[in-house]
N, C-alpha and C positions, 0 to 999 in steps of 0.2 A: 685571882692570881694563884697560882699553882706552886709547887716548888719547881726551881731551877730544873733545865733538863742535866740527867746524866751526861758526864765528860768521857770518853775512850779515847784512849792511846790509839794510835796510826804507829803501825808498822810495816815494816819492808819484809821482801822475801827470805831474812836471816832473822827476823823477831826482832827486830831493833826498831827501839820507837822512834818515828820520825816527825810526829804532829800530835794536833789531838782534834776532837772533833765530838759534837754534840752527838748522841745514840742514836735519832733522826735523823742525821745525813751520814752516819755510816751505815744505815739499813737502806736508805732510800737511793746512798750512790753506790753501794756492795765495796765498800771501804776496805783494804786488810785492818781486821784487827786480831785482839786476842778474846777467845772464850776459853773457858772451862770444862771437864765434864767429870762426873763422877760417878761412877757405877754401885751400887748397894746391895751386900750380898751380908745375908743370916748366916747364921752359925753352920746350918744342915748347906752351905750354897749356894741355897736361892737366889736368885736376883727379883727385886724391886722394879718393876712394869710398871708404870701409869699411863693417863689419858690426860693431856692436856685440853684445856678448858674451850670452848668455841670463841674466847674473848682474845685468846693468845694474838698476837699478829703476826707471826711465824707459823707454821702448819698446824691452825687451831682443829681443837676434835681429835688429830691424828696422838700414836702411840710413841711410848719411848722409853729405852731404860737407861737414860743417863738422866743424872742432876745438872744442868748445864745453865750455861748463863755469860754473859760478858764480863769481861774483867777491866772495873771502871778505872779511870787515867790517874795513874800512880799506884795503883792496888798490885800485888803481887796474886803469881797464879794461885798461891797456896792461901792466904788469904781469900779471895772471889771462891776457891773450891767451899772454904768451910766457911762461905757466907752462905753460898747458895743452899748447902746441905740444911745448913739452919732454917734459911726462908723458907724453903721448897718444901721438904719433910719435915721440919720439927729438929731435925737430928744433927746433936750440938753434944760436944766433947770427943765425937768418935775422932783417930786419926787416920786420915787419912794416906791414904798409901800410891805413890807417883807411881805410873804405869809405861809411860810412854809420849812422847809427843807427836799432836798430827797437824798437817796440812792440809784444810777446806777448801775447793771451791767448786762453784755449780753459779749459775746464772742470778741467781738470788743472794748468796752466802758466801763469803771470803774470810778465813779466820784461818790463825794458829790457835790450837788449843793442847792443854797438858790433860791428859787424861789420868784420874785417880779412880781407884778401888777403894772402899771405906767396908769395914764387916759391922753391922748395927744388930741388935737383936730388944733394945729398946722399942719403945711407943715408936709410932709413923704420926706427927699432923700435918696435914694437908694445907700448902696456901689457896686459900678459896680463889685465887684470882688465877691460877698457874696449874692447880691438879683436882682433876674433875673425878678421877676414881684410879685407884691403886691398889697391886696386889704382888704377892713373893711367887715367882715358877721357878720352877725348876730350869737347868739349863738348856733342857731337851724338850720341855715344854715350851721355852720361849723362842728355841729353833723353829721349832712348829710355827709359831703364831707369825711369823717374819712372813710367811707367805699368805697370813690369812686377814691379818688385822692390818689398817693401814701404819706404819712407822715413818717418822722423819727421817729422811734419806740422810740428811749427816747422818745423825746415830747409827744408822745401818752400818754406814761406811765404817764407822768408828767402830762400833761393836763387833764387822767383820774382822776388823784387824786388830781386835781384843783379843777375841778365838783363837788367830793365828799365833797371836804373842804367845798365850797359853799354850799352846799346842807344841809351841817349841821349846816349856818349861817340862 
């Protein structure tokens, strides 16, 4: 006997929770819920790249630069962001800073998610189950890589319309 599975919030197309439902049947019915993401940028800029691990059940192997994750039923966004920052990288006290809210969906993936920026220049550790190897690029180095290395299409999506956000600061 295992522990209980994870509970998520069900929500509707305004972010209002309307049910809640085990983490296995919102991945396996493409459920709306909420996720997180957070982006990790050093002092010089960089952004935080990794490789998710081949055990993931979401696009394992492939690349990503957001900290991302569900945000389990009754957890607030800002809560789930600096849970996940914790699990994922190690990286605990930074605050985080709200960016933007997005709208997911593709044939696999339905989610509202708040996206944050966090500036760390602390230690990076790795959860062995979740980040398989990680590294800081530049922003014009990780442009590049978009075409060359495979990336989770949310993220893409997401990280395009980070750029955009920026670009009109």
């Amino acid at each position: 006997m295992g522990q209980p599975e994870e509970m998520v919030d069900l929500v509707d197309e305004d972010d209002r929770v309307v049910g809640v439902a085990p983490r296995s049947e919102v991945r396996s019915k493409s459920l709306l819920h909420r996720e997180v993401a957070a982006i990790c940028r050093n002092a010089d800029g960089d952004i935080y790249v990794y490789r998710r691990t081949e055990t993931k059940d979401v696009f394992p192997g492939m690349y990503d630069v957001w900290v991302a994750g569900v945000v389990s039923s009754g957890e607030t966004y800002e809560g789930a962001v600096r849970r996940e920052l914790e699990e994922e990288l190690g990286i605990a006290g930074a605050e985080p800073t709200f960016l933007f809210k997005h709208r997911y969906l593709d044939r696999h993936l339905n989610w509202w998610t708040e996206a944050f920026e966090v500036r760390w220049d602390g230690p990076i550790r790795h959860q062995p189950e979740e980040v398989a190897w990680g590294t800081y690029l530049s922003e014009a180095e990780l442009v590049a890589k978009l075409d060359e290395w495979p990336f989770v299409p949310d993220g893409v999506e997401v990280f395009r319309r980070y750029l955009k956000e920026r670009a009109k600061h």
